[in-house]
VMD Tcl script that builds the backbone (N, CA, C; Angstrom):
set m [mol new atoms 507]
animate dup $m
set s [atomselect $m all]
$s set {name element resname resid chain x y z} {
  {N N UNK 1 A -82.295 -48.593 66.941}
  {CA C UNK 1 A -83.182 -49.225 65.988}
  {C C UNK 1 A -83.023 -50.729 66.076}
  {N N UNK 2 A -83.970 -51.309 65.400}
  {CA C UNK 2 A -84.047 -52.953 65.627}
  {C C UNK 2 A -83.109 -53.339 64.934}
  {N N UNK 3 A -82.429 -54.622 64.819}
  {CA C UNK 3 A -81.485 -55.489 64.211}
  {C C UNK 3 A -82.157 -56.439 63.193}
  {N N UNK 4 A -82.289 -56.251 62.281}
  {CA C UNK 4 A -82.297 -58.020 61.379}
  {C C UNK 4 A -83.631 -57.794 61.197}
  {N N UNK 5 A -84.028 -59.109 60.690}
  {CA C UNK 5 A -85.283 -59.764 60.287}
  {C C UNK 5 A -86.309 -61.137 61.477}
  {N N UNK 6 A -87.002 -60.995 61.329}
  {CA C UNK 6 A -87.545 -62.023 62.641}
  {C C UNK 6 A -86.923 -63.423 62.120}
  {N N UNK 7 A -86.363 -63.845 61.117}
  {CA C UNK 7 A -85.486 -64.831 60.891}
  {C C UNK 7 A -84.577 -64.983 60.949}
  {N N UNK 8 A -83.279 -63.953 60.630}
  {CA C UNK 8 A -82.752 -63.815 61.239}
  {C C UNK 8 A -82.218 -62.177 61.987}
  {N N UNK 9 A -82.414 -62.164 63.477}
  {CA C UNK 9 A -82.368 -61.210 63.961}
  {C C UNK 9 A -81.013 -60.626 64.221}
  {N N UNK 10 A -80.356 -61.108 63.936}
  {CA C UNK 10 A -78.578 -60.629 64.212}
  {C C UNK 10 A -78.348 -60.265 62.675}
  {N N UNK 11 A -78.928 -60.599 62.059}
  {CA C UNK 11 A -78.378 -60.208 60.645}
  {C C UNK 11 A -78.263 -58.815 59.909}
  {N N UNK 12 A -77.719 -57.305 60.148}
  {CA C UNK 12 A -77.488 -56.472 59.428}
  {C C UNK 12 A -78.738 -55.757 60.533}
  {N N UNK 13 A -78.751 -54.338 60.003}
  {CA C UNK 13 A -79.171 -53.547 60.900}
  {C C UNK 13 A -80.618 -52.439 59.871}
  {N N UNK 14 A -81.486 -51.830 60.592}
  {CA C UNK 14 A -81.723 -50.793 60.131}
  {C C UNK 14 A -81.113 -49.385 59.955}
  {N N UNK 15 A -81.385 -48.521 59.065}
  {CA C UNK 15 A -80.526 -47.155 59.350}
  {C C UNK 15 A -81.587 -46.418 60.421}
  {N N UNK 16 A -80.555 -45.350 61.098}
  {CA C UNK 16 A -81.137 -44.846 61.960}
  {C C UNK 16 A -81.173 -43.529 61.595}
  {N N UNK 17 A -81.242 -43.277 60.210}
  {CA C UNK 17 A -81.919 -41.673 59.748}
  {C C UNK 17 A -83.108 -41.669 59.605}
  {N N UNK 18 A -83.683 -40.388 60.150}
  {CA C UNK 18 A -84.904 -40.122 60.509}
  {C C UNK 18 A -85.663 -40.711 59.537}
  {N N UNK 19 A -86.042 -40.393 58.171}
  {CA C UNK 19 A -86.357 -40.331 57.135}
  {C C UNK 19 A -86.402 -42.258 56.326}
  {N N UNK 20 A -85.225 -42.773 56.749}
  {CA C UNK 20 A -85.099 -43.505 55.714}
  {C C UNK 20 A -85.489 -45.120 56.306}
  {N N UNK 21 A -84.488 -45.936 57.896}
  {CA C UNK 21 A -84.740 -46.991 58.007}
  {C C UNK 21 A -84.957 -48.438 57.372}
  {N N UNK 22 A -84.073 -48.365 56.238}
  {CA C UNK 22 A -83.968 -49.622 55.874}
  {C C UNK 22 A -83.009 -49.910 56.121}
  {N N UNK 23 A -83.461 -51.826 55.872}
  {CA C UNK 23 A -82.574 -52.679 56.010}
  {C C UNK 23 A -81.212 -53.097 55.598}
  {N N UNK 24 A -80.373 -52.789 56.195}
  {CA C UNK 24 A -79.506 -52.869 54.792}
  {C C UNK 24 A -78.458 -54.036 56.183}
  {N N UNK 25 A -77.906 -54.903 55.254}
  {CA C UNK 25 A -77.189 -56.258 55.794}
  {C C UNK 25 A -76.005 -55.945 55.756}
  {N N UNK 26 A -75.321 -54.512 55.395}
  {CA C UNK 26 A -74.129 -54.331 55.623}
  {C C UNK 26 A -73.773 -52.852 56.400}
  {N N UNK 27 A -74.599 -52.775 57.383}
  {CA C UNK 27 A -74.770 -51.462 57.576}
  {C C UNK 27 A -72.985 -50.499 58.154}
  {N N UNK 28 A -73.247 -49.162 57.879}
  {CA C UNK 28 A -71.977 -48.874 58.649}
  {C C UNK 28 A -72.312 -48.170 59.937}
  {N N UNK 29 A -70.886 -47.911 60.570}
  {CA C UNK 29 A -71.707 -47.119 61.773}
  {C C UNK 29 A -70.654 -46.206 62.048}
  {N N UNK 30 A -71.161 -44.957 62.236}
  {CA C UNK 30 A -70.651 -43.414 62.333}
  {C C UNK 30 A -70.088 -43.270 62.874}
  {N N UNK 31 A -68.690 -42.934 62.886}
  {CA C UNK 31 A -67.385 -43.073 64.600}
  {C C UNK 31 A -67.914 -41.214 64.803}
  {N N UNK 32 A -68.466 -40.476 64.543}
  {CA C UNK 32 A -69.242 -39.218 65.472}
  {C C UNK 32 A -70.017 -39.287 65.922}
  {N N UNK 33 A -71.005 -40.294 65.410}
  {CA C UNK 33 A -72.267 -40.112 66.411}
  {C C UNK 33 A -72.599 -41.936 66.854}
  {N N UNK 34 A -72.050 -42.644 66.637}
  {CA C UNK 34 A -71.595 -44.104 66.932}
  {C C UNK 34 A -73.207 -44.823 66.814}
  {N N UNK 35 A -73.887 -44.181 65.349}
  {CA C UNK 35 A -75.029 -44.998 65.123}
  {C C UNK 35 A -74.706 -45.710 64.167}
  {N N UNK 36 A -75.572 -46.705 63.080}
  {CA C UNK 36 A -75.819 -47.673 62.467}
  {C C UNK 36 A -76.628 -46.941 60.929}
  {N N UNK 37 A -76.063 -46.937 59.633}
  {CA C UNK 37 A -76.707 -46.165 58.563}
  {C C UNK 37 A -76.276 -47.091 57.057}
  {N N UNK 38 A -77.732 -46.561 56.598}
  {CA C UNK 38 A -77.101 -47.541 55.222}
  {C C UNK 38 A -76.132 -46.668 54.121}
  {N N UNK 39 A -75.932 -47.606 53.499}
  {CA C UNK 39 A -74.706 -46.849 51.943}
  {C C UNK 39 A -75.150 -45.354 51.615}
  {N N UNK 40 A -77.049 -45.109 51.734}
  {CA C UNK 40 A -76.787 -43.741 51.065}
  {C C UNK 40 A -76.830 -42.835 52.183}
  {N N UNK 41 A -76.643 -43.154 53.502}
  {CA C UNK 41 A -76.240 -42.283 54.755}
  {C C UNK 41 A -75.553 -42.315 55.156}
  {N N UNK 42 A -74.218 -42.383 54.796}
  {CA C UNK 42 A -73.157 -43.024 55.709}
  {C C UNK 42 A -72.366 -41.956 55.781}
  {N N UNK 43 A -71.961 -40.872 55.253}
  {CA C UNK 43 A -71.461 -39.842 55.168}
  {C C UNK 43 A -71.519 -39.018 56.321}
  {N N UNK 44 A -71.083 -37.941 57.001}
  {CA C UNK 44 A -71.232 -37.040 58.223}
  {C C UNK 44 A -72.354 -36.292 57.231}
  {N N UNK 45 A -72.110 -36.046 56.164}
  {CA C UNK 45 A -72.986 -34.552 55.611}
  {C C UNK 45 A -74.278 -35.210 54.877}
  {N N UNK 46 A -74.154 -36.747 54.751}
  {CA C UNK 46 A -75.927 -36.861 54.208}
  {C C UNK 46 A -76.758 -37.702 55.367}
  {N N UNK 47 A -76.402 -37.803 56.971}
  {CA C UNK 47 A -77.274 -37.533 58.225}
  {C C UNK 47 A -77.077 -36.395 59.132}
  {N N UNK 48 A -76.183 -35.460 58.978}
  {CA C UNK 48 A -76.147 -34.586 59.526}
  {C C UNK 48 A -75.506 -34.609 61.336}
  {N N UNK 49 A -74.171 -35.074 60.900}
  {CA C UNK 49 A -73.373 -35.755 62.130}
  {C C UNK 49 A -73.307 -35.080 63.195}
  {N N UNK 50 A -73.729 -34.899 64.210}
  {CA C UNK 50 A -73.053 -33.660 64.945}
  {C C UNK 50 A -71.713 -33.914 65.471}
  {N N UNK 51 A -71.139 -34.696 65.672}
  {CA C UNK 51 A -69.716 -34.814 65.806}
  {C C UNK 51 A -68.686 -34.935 64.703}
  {N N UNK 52 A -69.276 -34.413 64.202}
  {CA C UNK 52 A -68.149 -34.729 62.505}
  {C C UNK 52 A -67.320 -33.377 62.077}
  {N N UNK 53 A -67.604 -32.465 63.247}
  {CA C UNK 53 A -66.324 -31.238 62.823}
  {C C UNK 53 A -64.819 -31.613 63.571}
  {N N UNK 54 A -64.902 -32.382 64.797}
  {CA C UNK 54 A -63.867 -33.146 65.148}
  {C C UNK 54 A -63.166 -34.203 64.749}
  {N N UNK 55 A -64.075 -34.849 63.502}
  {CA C UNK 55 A -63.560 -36.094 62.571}
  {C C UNK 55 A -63.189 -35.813 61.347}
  {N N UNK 56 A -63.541 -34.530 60.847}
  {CA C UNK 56 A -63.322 -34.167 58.793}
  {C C UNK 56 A -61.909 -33.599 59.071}
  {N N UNK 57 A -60.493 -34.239 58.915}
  {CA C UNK 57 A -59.492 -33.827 58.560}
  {C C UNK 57 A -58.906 -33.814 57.422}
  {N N UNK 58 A -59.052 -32.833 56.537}
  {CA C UNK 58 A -58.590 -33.239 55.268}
  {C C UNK 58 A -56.814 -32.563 54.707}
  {N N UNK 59 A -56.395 -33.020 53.804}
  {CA C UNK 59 A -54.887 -32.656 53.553}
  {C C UNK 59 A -55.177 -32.656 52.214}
  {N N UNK 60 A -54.080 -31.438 51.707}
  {CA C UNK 60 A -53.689 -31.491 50.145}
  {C C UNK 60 A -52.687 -31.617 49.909}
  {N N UNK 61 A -51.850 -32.510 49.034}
  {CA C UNK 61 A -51.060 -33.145 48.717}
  {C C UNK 61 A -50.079 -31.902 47.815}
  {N N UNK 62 A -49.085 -31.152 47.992}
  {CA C UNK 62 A -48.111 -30.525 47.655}
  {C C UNK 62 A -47.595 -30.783 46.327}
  {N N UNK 63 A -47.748 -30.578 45.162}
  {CA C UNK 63 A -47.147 -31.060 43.837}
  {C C UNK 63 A -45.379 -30.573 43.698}
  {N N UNK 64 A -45.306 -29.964 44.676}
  {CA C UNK 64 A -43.823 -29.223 44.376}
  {C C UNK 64 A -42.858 -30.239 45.472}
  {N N UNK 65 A -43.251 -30.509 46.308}
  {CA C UNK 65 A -42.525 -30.868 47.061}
  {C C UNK 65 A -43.170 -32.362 48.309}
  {N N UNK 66 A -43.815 -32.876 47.449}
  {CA C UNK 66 A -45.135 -33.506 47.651}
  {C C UNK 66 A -45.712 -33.797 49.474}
  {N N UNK 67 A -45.223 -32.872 50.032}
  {CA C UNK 67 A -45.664 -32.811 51.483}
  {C C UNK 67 A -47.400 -32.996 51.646}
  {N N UNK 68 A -48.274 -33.279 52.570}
  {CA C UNK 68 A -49.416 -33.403 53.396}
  {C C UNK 68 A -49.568 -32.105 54.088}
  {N N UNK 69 A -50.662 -30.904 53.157}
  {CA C UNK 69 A -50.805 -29.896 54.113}
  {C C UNK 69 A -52.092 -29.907 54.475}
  {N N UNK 70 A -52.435 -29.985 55.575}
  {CA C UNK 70 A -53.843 -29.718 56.767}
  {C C UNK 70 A -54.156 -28.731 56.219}
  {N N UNK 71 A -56.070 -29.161 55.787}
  {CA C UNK 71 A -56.958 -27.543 55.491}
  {C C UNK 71 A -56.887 -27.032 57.041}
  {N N UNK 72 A -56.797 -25.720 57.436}
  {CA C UNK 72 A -57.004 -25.055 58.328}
  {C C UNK 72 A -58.708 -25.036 59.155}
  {N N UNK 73 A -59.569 -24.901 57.508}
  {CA C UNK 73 A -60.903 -23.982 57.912}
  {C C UNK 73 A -61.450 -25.115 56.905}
  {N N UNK 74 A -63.267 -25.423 57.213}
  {CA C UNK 74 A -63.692 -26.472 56.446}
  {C C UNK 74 A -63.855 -26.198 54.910}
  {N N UNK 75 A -64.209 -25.263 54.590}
  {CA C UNK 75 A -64.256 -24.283 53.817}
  {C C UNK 75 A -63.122 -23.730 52.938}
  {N N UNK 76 A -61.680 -24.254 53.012}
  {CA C UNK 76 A -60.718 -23.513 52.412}
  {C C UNK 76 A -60.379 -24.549 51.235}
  {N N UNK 77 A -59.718 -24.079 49.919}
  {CA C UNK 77 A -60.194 -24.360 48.833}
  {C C UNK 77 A -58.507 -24.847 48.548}
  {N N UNK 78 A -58.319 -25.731 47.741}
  {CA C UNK 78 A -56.891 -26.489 47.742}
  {C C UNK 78 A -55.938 -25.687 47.086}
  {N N UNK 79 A -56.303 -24.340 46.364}
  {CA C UNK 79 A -55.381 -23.559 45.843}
  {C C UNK 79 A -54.781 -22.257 47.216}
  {N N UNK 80 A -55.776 -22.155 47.959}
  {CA C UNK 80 A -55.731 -21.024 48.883}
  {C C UNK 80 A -54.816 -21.886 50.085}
  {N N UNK 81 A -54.782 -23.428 50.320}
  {CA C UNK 81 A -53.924 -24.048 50.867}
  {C C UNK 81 A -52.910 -24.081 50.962}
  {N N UNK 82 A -52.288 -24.408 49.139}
  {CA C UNK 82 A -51.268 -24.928 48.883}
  {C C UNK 82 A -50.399 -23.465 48.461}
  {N N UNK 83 A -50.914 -22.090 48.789}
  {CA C UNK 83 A -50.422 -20.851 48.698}
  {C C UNK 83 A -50.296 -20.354 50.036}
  {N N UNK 84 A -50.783 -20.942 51.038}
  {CA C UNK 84 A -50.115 -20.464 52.652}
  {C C UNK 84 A -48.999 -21.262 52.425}
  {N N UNK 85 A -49.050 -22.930 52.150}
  {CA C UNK 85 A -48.306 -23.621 52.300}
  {C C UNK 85 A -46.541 -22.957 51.926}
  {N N UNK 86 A -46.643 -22.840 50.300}
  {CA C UNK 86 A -45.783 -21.949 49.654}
  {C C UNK 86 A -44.917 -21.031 50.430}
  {N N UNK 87 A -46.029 -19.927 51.086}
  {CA C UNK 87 A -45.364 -18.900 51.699}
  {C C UNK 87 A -44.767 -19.462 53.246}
  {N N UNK 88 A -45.261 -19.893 53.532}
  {CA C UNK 88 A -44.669 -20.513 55.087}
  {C C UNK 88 A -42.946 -20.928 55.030}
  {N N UNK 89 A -42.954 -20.920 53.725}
  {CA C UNK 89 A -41.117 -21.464 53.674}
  {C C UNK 89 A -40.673 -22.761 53.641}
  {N N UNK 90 A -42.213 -23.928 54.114}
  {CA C UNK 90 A -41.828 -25.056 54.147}
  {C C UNK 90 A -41.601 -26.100 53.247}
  {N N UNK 91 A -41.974 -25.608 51.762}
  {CA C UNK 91 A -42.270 -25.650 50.819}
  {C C UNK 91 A -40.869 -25.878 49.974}
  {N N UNK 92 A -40.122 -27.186 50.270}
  {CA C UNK 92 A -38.771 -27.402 49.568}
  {C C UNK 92 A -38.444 -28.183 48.481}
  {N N UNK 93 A -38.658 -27.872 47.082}
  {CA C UNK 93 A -38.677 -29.101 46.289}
  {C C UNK 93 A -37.498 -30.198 46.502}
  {N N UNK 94 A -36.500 -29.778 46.888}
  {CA C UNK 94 A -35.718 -30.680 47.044}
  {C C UNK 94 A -36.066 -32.116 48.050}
  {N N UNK 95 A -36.610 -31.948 48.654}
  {CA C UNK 95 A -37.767 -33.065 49.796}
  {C C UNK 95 A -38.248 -34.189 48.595}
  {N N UNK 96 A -38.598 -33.551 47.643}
  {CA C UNK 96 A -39.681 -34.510 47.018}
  {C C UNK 96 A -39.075 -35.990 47.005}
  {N N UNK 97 A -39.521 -36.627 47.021}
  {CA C UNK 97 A -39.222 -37.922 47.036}
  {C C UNK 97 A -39.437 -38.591 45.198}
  {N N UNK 98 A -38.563 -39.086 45.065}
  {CA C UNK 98 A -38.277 -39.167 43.878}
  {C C UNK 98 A -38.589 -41.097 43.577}
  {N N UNK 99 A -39.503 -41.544 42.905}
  {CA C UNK 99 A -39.459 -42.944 42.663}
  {C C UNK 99 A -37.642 -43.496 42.239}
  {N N UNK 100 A -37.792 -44.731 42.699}
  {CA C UNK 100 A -36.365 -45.203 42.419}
  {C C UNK 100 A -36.384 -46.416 41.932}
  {N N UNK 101 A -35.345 -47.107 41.651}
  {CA C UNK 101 A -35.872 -48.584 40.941}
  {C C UNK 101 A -35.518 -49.448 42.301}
  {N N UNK 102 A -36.455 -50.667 42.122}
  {CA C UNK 102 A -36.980 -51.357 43.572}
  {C C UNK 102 A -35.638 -52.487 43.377}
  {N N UNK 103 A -34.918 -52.957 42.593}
  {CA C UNK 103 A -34.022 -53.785 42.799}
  {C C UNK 103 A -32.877 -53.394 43.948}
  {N N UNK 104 A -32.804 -54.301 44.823}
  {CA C UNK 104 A -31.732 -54.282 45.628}
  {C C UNK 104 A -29.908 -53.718 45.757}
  {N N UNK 105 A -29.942 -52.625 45.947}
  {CA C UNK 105 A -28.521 -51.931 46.201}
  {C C UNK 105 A -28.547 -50.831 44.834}
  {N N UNK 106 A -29.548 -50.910 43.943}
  {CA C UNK 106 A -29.722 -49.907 42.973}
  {C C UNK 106 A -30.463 -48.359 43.288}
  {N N UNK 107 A -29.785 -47.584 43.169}
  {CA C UNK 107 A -30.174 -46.290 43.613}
  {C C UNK 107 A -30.493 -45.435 42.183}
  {N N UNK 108 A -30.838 -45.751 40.799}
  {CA C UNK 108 A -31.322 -45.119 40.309}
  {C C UNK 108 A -33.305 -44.630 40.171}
  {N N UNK 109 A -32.757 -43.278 39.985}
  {CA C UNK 109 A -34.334 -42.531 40.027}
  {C C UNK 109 A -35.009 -42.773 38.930}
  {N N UNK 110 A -36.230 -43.508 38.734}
  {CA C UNK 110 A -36.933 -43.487 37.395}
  {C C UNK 110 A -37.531 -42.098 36.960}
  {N N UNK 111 A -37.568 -42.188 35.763}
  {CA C UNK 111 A -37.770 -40.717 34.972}
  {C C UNK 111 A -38.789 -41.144 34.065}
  {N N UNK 112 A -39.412 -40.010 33.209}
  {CA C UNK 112 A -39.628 -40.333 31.904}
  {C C UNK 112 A -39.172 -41.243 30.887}
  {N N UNK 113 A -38.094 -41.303 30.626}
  {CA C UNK 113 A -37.147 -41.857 30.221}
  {C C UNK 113 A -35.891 -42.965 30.180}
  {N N UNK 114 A -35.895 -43.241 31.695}
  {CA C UNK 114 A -35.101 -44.519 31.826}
  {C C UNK 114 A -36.242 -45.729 32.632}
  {N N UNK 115 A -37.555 -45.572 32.462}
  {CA C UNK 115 A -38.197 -46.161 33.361}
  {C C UNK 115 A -38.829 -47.199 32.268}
  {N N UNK 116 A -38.972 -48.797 32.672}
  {CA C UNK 116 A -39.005 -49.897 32.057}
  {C C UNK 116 A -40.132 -50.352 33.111}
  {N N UNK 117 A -41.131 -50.852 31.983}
  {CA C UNK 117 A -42.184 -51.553 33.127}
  {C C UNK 117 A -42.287 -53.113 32.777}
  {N N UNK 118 A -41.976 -54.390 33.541}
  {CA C UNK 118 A -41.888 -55.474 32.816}
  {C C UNK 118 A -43.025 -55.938 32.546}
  {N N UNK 119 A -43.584 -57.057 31.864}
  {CA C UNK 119 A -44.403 -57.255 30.887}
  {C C UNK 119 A -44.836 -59.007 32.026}
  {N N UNK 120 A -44.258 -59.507 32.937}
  {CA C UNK 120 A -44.136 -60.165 33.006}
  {C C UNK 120 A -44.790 -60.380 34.659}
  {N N UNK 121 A -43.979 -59.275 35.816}
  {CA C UNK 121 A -44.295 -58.956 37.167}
  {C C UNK 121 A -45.339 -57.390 37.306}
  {N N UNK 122 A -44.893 -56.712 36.211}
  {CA C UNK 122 A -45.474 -55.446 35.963}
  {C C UNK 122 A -45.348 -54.377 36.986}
  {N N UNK 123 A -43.573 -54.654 37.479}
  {CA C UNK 123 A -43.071 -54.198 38.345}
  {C C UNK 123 A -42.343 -52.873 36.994}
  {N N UNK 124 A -42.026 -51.308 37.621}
  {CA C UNK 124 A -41.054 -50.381 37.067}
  {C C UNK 124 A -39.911 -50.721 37.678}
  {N N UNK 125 A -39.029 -50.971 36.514}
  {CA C UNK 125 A -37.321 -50.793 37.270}
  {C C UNK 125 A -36.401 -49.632 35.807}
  {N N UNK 126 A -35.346 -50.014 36.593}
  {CA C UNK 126 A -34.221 -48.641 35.473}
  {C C UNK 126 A -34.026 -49.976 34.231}
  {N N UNK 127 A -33.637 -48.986 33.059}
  {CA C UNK 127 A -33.140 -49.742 32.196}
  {C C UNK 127 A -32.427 -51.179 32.040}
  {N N UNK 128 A -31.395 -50.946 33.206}
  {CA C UNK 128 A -30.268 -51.669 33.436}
  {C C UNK 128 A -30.960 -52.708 33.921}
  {N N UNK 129 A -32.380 -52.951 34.614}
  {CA C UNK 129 A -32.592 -53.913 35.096}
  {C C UNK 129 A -33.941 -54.298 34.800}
  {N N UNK 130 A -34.322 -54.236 33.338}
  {CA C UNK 130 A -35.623 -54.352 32.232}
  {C C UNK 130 A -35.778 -55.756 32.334}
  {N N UNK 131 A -35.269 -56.703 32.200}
  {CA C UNK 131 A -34.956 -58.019 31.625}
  {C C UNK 131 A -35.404 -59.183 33.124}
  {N N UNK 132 A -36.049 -59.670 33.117}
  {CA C UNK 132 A -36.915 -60.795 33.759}
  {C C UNK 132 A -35.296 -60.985 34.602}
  {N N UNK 133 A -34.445 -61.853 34.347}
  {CA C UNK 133 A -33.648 -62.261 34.839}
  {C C UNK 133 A -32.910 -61.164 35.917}
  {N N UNK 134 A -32.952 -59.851 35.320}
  {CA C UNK 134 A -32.415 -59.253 36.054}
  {C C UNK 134 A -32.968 -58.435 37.523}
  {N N UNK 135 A -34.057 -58.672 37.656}
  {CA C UNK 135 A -34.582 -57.661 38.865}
  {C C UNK 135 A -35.242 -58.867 39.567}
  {N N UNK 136 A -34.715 -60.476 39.799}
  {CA C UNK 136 A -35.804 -61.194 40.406}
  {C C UNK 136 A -37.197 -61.412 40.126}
  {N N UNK 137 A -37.710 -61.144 38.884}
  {CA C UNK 137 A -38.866 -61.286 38.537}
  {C C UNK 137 A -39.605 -62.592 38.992}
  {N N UNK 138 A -41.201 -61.826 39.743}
  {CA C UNK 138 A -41.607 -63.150 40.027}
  {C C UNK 138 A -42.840 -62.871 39.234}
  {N N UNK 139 A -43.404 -63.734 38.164}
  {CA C UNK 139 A -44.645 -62.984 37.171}
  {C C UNK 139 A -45.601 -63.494 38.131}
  {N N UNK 140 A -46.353 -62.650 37.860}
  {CA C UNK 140 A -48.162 -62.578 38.416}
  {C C UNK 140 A -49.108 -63.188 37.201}
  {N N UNK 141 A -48.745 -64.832 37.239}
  {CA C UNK 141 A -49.616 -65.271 36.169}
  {C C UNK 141 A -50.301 -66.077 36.790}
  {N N UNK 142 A -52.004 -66.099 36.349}
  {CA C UNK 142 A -52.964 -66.866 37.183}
  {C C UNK 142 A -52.957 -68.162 37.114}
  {N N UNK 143 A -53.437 -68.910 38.319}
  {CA C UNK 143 A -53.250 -70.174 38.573}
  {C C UNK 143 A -53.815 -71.055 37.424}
  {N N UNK 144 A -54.691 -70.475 36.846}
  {CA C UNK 144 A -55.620 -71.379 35.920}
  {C C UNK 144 A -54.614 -71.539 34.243}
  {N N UNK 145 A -54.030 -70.442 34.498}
  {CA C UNK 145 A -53.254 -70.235 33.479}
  {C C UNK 145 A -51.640 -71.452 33.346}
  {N N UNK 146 A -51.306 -71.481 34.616}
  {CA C UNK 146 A -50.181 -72.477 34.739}
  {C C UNK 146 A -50.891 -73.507 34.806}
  {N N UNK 147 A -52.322 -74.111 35.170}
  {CA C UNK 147 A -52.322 -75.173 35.008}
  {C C UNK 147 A -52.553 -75.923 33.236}
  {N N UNK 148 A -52.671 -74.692 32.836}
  {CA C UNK 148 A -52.494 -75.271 30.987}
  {C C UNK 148 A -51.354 -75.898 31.180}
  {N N UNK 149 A -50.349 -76.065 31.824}
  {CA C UNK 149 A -48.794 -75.876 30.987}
  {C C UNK 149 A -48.200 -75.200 29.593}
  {N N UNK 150 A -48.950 -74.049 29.474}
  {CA C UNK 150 A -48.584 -73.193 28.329}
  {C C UNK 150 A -49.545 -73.510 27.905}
  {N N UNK 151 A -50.520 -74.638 27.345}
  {CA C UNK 151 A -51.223 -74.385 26.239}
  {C C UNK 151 A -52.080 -73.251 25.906}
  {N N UNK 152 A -51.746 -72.386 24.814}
  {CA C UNK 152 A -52.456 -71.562 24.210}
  {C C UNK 152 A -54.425 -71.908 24.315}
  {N N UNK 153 A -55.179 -70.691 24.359}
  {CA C UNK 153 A -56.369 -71.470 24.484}
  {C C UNK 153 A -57.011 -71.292 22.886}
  {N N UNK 154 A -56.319 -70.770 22.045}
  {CA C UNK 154 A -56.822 -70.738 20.568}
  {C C UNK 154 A -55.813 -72.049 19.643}
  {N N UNK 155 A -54.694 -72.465 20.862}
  {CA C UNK 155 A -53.896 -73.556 20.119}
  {C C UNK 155 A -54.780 -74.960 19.381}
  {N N UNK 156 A -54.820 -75.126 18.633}
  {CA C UNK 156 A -55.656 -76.776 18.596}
  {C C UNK 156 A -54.686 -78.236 18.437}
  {N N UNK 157 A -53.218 -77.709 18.020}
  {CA C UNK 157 A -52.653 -78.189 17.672}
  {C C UNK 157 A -51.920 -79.363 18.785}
  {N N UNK 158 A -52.183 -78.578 20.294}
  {CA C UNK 158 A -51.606 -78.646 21.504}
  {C C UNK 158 A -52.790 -79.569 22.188}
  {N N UNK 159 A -54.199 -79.395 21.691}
  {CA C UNK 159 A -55.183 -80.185 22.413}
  {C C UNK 159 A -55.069 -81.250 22.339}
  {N N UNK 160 A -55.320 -82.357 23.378}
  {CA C UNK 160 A -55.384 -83.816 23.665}
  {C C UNK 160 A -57.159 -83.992 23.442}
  {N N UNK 161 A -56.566 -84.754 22.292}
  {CA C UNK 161 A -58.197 -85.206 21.546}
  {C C UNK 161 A -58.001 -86.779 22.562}
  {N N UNK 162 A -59.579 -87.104 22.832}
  {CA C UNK 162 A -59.823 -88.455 23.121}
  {C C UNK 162 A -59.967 -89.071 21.880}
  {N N UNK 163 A -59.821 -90.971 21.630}
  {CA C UNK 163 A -59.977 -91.569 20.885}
  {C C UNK 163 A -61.655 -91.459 20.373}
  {N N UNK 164 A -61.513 -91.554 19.223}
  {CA C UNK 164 A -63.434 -91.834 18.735}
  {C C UNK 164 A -64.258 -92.710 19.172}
  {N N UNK 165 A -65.070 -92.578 20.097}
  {CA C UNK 165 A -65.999 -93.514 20.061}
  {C C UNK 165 A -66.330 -94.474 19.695}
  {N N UNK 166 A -66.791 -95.493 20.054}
  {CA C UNK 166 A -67.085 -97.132 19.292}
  {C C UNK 166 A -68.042 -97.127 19.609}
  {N N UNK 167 A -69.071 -97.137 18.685}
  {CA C UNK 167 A -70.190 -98.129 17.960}
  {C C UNK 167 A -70.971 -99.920 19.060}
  {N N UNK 168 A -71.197 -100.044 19.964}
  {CA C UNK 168 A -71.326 -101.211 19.811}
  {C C UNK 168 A -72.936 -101.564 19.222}
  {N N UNK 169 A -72.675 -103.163 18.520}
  {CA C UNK 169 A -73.709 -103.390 17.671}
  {C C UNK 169 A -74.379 -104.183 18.484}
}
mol reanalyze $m
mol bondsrecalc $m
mol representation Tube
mol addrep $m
């Protein structure tokens, strides 16, 4: 299909579904059938890919033991998955990977219960290491915001009034 506009001709593509052919300036393009389609074709299943049974790999995520199990068949349903999975034996909760607190040489597991989220980096760490000072906190505060130097934006007390105006006669 053609490219662009006669103004500019490099600019974004037409889709190349039968049906549809518009312009669209951000087009994608299909790694099965290596054409050019807009946002509402871009899918294998809304142009009808023919190479897209070699590209749909999908996985369900294990709640017990949080492993990546491969659907077999396109068609198989995430409970009928994660029940071969089960029976296969591979299925070890002990695997699971357990969140831990991110401070350096600390090996505790966050829980329900000992897990602290700071207010400041909005990083989770363990109890023991809640406190700004203690886990290296670097806050995620916006630039526009440090350039107040603190001032509050409901403060008035903090605002730098200019002198009044003069009158000349």
């Amino acid at each position: 299909m053609g490219r662009g506009t006669e103004a500019f001709p490099d600019l974004g593509a037409h889709c190349e579904h039968e049906d549809c052919n518009q312009l669209d300036f951000l087009p994608f393009t299909c790694d099965g059938c290596q054409k050019e389609f807009c946002l509402e074709h871009r899918t294998y299943k809304s142009h009808g890919c023919p190479g897209s049974e070699h590209r749909s790999r999908t996985v369900v995520v294990c709640e017990i033991c949080s492993a990546s199990v491969e659907r077999e068949g396109g068609g198989e349903d995430d409970v009928a998955v994660l029940e071969r999975h089960v029976r296969s034996g591979a299925c070890d909760p002990a695997r699971k990977r357990k969140p831990r607190c991110p401070v350096p040489r600390c090996r505790e597991a966050l829980t329900f219960s000992n897990t602290a989220t700071c207010r400041a980096c909005h990083v989770s760490v363990c109890l023991r290491h809640r406190f700004p000072s203690d886990h290296a906190c670097a806050p995620r505060v916006p630039v526009t915001l440090l350039a107040r130097n603190g001032i509050e934006c409901g403060d008035r007390k903090a605002r730098v009034r200019s002198p009044p105006s003069v009158k000349a006669y």
